[in-house]
SEGU-116601 format. One record per atom (N, C-alpha, C): residue number from 1; residue in three letters; chain; x, y, z. Coordinates in Angstrom, 3 decimals, always signed. Example, Ala and Ser with C-alpha at 12.3 -4.5 7.8 and 13.67 -1.06 7.14 Angstrom:
1	ALA	A	+13.190	-5.690	+7.800
1	ALA	A	+12.300	-4.500	+7.800
1	ALA	A	+13.200	-3.300	+7.800
2	SER	A	+12.850	-2.250	+7.080
2	SER	A	+13.670	-1.060	+7.140
2	SER	A	+12.900	+0.030	+7.870
//
This chain:
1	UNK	A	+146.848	+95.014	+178.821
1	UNK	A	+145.827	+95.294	+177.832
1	UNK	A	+144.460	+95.226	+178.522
2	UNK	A	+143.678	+96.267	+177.952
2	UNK	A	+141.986	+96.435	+179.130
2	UNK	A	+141.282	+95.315	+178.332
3	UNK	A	+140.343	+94.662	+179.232
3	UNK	A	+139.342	+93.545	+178.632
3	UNK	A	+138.680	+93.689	+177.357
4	UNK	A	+138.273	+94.963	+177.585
4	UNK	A	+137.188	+95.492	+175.907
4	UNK	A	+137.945	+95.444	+175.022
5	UNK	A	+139.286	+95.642	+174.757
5	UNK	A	+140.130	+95.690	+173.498
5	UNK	A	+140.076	+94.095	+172.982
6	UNK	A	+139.935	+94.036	+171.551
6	UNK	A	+140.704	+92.826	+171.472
6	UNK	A	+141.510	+92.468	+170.611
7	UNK	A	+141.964	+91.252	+170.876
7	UNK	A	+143.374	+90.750	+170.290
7	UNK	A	+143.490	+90.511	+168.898
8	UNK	A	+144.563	+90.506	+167.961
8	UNK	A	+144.749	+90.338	+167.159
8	UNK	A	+144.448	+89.108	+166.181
9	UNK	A	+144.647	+87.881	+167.218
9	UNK	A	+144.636	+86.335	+166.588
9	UNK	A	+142.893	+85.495	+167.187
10	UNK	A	+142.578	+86.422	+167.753
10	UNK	A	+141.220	+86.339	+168.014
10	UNK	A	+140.099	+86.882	+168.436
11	UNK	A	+139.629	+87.821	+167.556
11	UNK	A	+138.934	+88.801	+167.490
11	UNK	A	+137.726	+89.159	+168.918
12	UNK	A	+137.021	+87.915	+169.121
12	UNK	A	+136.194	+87.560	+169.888
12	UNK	A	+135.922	+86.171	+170.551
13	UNK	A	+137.007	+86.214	+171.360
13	UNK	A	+137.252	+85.205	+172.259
13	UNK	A	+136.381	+84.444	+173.657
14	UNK	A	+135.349	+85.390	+174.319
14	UNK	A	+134.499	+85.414	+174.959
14	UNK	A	+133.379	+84.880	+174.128
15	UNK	A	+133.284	+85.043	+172.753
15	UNK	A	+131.962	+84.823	+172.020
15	UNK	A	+132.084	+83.194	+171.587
16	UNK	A	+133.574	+83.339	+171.132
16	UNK	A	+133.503	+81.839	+170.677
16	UNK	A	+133.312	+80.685	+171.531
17	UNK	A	+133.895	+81.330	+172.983
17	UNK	A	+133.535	+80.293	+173.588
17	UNK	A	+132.262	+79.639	+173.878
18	UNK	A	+131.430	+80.869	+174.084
18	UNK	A	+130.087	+80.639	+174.581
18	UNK	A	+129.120	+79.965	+173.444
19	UNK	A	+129.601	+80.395	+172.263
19	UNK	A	+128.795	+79.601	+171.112
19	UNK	A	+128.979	+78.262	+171.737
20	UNK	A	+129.967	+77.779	+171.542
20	UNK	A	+130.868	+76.256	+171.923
20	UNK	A	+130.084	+75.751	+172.786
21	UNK	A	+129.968	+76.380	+173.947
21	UNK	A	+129.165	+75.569	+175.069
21	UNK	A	+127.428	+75.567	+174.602
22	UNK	A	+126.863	+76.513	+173.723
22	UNK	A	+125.386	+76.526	+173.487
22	UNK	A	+125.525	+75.483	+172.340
23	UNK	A	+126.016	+75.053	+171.416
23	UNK	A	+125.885	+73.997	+170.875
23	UNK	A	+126.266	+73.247	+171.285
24	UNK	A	+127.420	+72.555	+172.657
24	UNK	A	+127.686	+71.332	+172.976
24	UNK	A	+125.926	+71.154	+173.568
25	UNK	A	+125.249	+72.261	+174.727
25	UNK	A	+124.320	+71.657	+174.965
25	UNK	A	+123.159	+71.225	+174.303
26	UNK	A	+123.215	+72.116	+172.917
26	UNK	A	+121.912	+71.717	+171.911
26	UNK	A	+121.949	+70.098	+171.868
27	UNK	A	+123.082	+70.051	+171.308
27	UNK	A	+123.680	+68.623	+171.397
27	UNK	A	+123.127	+67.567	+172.397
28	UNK	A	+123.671	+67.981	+173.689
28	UNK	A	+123.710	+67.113	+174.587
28	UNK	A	+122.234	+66.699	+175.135
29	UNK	A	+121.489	+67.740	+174.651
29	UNK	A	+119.709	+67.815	+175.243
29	UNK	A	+119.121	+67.233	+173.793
30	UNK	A	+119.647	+67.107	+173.231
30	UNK	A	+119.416	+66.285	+172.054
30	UNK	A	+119.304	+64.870	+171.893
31	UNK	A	+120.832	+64.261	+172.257
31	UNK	A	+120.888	+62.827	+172.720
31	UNK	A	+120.206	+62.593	+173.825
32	UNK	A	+120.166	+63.170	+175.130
32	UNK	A	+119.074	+62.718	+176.091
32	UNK	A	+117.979	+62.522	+175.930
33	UNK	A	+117.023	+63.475	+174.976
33	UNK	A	+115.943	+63.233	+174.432
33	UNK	A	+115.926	+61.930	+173.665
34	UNK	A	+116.745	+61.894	+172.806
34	UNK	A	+116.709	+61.234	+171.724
34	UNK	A	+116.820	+59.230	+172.516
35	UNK	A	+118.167	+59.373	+173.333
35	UNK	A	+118.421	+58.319	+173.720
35	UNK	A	+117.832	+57.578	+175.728
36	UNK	A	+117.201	+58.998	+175.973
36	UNK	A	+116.643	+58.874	+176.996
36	UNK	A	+114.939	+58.745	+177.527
37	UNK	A	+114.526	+59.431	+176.189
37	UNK	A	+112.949	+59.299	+176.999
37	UNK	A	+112.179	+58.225	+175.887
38	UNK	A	+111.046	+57.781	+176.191
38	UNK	A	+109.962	+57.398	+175.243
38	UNK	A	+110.070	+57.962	+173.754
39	UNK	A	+109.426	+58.924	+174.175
39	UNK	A	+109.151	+60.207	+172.462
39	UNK	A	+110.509	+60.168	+172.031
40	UNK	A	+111.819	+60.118	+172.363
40	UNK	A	+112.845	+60.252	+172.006
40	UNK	A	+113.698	+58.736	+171.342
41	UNK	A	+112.976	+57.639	+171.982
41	UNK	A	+112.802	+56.302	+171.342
41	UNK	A	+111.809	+56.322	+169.542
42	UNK	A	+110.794	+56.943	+170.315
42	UNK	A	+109.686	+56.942	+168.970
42	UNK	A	+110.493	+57.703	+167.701
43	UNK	A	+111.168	+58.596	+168.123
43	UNK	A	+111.662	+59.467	+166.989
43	UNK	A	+112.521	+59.173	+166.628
44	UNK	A	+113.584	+58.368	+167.250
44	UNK	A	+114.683	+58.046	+166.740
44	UNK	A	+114.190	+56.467	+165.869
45	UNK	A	+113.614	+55.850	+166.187
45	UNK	A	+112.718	+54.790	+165.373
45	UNK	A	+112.137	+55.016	+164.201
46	UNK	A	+111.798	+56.079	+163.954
46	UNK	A	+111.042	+56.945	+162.820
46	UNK	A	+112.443	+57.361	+161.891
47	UNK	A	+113.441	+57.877	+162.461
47	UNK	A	+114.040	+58.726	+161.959
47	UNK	A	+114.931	+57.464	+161.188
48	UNK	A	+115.532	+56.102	+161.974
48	UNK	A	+116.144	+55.090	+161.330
48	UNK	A	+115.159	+54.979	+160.209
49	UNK	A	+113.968	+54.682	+160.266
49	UNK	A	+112.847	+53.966	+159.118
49	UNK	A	+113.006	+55.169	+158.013
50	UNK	A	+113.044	+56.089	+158.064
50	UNK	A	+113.345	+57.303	+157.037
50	UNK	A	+114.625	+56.739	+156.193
51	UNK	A	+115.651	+56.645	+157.613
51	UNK	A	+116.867	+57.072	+156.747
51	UNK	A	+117.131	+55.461	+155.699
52	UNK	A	+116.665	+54.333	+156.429
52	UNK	A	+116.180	+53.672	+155.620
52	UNK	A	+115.993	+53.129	+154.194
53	UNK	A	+114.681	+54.368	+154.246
53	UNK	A	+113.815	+54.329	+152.842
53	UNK	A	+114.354	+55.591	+152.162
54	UNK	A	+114.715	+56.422	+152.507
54	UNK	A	+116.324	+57.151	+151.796
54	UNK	A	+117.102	+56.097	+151.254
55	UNK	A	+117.893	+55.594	+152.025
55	UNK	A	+118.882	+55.051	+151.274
55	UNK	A	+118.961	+54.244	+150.380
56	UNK	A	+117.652	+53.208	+150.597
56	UNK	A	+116.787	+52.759	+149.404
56	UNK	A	+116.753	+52.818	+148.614
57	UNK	A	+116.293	+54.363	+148.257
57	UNK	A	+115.663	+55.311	+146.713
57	UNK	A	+116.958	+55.468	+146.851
58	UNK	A	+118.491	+56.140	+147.141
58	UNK	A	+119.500	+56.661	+146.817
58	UNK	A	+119.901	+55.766	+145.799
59	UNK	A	+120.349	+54.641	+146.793
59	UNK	A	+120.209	+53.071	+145.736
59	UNK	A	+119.796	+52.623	+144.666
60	UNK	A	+118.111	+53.181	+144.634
60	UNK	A	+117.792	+52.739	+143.110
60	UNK	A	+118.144	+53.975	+142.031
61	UNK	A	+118.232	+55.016	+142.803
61	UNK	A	+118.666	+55.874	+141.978
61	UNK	A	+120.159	+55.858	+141.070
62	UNK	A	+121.087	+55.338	+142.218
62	UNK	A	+122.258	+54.775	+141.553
62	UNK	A	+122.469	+54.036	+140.774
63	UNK	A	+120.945	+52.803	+140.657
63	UNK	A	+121.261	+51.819	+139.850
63	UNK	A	+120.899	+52.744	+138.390
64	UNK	A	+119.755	+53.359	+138.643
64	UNK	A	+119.506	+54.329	+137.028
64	UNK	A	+120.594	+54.832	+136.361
65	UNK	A	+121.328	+55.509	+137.484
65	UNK	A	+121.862	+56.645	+136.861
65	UNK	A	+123.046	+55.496	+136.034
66	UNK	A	+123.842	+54.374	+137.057
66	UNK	A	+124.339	+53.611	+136.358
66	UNK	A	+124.127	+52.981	+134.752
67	UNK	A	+122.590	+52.596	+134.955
67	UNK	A	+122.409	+51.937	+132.885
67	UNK	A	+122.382	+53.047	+132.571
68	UNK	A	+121.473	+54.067	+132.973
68	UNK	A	+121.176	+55.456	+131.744
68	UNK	A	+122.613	+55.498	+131.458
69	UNK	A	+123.863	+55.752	+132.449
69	UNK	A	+124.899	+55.999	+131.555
69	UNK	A	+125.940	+55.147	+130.734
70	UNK	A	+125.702	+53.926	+131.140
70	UNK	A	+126.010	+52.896	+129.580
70	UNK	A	+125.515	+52.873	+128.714
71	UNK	A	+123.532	+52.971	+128.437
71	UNK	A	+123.261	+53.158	+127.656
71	UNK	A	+123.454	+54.549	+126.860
72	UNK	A	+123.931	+55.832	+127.360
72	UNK	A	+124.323	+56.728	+126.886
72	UNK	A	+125.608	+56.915	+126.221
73	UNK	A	+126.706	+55.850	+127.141
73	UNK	A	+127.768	+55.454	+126.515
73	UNK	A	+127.938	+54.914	+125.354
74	UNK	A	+127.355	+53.969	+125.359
74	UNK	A	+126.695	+53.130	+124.012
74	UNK	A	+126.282	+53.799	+122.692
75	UNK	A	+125.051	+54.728	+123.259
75	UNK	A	+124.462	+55.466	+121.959
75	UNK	A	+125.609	+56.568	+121.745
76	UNK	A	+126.349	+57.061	+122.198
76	UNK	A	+127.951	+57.987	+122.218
76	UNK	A	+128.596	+57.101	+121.389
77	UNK	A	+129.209	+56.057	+121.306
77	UNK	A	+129.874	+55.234	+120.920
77	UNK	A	+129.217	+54.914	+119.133
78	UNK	A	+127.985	+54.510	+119.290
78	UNK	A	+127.433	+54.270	+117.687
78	UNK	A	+127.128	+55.638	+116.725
79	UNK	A	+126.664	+56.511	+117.812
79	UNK	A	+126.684	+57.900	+117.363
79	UNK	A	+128.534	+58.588	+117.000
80	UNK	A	+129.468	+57.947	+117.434
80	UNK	A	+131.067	+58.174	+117.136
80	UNK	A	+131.337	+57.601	+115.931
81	UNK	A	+131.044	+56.547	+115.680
81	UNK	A	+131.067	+55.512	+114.638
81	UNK	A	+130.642	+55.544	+113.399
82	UNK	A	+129.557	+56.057	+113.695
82	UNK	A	+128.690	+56.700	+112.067
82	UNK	A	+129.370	+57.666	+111.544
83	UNK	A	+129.603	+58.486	+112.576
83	UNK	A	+130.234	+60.067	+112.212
83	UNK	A	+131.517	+59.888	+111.408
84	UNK	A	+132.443	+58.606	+112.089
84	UNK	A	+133.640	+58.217	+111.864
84	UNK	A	+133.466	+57.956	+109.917
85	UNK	A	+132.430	+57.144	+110.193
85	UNK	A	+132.335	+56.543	+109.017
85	UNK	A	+131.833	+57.292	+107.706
86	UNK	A	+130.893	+58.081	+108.246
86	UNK	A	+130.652	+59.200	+107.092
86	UNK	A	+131.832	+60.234	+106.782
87	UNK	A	+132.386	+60.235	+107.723
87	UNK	A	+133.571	+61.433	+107.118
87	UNK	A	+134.640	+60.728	+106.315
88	UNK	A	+134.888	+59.166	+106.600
88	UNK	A	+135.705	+58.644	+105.823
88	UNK	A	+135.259	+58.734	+104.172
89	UNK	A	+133.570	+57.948	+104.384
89	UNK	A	+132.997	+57.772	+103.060
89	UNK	A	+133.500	+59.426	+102.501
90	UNK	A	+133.091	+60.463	+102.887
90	UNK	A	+133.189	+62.110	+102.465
90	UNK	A	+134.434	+62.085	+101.651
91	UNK	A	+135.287	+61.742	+102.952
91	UNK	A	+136.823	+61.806	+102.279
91	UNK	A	+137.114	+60.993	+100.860
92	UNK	A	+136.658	+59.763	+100.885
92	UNK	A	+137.219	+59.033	+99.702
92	UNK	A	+136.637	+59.764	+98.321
93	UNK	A	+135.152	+59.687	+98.893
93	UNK	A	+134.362	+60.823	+97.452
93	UNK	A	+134.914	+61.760	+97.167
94	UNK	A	+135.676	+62.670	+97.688
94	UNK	A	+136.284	+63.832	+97.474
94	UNK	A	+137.192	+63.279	+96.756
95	UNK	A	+138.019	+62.364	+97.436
95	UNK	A	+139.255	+62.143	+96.860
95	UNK	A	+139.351	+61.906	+95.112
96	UNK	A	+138.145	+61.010	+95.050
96	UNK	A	+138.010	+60.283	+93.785
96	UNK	A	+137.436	+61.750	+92.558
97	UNK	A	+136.332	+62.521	+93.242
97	UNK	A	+136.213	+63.640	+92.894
97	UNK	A	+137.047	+64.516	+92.085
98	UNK	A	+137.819	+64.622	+92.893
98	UNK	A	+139.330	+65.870	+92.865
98	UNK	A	+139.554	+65.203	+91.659
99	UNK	A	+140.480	+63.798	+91.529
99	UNK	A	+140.882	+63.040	+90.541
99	UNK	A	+140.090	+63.084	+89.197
100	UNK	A	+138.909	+62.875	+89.485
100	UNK	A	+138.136	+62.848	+88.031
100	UNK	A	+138.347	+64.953	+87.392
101	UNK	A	+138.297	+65.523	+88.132
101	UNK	A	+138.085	+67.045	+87.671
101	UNK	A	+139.897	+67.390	+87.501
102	UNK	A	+140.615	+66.732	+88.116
102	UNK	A	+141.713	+66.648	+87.566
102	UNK	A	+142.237	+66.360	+86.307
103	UNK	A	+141.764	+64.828	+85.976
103	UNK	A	+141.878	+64.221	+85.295
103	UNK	A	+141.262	+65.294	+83.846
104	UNK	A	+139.886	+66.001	+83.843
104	UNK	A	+139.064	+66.742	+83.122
104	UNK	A	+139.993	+67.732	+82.577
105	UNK	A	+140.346	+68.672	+83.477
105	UNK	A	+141.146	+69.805	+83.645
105	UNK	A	+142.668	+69.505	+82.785
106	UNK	A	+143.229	+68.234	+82.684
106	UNK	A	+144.346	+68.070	+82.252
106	UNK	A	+143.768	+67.742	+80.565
107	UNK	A	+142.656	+67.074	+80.323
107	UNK	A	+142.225	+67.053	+79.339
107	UNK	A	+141.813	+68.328	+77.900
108	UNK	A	+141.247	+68.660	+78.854
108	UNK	A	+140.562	+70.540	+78.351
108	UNK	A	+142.192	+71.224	+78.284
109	UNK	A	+142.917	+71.251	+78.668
109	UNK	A	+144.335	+71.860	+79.055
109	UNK	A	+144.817	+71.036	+77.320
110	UNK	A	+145.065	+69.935	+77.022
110	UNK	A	+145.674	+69.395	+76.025
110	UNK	A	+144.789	+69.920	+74.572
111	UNK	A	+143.605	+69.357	+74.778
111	UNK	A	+142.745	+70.263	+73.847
111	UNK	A	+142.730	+71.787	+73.581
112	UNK	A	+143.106	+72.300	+74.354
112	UNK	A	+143.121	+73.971	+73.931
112	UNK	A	+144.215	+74.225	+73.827
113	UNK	A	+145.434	+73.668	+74.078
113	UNK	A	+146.600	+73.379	+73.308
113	UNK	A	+146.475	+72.812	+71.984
114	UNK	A	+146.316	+72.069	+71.414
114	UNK	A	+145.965	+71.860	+69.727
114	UNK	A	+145.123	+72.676	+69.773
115	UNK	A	+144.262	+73.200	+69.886
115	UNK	A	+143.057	+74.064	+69.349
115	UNK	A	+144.196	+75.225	+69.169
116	UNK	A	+144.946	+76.058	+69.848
116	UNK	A	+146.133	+77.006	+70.124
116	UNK	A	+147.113	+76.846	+68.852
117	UNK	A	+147.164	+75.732	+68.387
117	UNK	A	+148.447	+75.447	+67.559
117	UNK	A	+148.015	+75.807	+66.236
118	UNK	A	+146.590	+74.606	+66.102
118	UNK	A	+145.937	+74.880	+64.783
118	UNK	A	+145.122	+75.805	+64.707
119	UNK	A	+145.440	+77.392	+65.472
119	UNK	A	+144.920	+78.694	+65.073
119	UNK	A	+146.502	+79.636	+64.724
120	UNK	A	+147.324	+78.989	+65.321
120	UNK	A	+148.466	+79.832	+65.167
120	UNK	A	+149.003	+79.645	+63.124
121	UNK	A	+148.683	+78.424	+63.195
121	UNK	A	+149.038	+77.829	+61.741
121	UNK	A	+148.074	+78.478	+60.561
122	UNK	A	+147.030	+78.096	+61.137
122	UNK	A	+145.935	+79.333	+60.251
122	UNK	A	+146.076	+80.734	+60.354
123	UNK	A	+146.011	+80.963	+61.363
123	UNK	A	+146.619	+82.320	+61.338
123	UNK	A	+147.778	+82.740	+60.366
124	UNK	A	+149.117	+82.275	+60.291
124	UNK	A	+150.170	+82.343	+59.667
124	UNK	A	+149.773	+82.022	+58.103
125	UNK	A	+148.893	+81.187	+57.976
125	UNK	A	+148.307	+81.064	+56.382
125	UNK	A	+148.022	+82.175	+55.945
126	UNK	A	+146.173	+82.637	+56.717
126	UNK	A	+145.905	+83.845	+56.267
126	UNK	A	+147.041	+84.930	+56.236
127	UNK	A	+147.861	+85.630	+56.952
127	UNK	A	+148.398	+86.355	+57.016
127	UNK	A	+149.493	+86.374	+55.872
128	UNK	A	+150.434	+84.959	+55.511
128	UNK	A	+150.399	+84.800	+54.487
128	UNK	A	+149.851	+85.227	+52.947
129	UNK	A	+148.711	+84.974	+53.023
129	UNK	A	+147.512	+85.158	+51.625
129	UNK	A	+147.242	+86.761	+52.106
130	UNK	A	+147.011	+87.128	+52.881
130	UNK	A	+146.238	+88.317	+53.325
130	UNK	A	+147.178	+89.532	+52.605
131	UNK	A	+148.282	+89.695	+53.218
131	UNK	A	+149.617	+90.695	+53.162
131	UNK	A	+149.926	+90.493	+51.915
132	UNK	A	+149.709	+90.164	+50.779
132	UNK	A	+150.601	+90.100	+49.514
132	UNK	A	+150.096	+91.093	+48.341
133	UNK	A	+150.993	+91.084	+47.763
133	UNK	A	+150.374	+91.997	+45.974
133	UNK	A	+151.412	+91.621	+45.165
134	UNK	A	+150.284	+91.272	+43.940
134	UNK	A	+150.932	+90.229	+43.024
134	UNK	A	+152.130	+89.062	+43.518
135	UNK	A	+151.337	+88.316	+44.262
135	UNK	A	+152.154	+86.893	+44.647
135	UNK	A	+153.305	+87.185	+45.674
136	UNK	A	+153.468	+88.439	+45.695
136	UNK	A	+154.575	+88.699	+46.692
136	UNK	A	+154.699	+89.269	+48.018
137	UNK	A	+154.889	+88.816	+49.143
137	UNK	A	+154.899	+89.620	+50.469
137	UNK	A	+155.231	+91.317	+50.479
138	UNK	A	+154.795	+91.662	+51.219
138	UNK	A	+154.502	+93.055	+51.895
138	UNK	A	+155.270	+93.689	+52.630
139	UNK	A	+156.362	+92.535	+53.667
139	UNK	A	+157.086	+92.355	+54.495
139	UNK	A	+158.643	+94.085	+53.477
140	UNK	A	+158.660	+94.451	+54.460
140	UNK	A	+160.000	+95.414	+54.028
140	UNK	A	+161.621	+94.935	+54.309
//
């Protein structure tokens, strides 16, 4: 196979390598600086005192985020509770509700039953009195 072609399982094999070695040396001219000269003392001194006062604030930030979310838990929890409780109160009112218009409904129902009876009876009177000549029904 000619050099310029390339392979299947690694497209660009010459490239990767060379990346590899330009970041081992970014790297490596990095720590020398860092762990070898003066300025590279100063900065790495600076850079601990940062990371520091980062971790610090990360810290107090954790402690916030910690109460804000008990106290959010909390107000979740009394805010669950009310809700709980008003839908119960809802429910029973209904319940008792229903019952009383029940109770109404079975009433009005018995009443317009006698009201029903004592029109059927009047009715049958008049019709009675109504239909006759000389004292006698009409009926064939």
């Amino acid at each position: 196979m000619p050099k310029t072609q390339k392979s299947q399982k690694n497209p660009q094999p010459t490239n990767n390598f060379f990346n590899g070695v330009f970041i081992g040396a970014l790297l490596g001219a990095g720590a020398v600086f860092v762990l070898g000269t003066k300025k590279g003392e100063k900065t790495k001194e600076k850079l601990i005192k940062k990371g520091k006062v980062l971790l610090s604030q990360t810290d107090k930030l954790l402690e916030e985020i910690g109460e804000q979310k008990e106290e959010f838990k909390k107000k979740g929890e009394e805010v669950s509770g009310k809700i709980k409780n008003k839908t119960e109160n809802i429910k029973k009112e209904s319940k008792e509700e229903r019952k009383k218009i029940k109770e109404s409904l079975n009433s009005i129902t018995k009443e317009l039953s006698k009201i029903k009876q004592q029109t059927t009876k009047a009715a049958k009177k008049t019709k009675k009195k109504f239909f006759v000549k000389k004292g006698k029904s009409l009926k064939k």
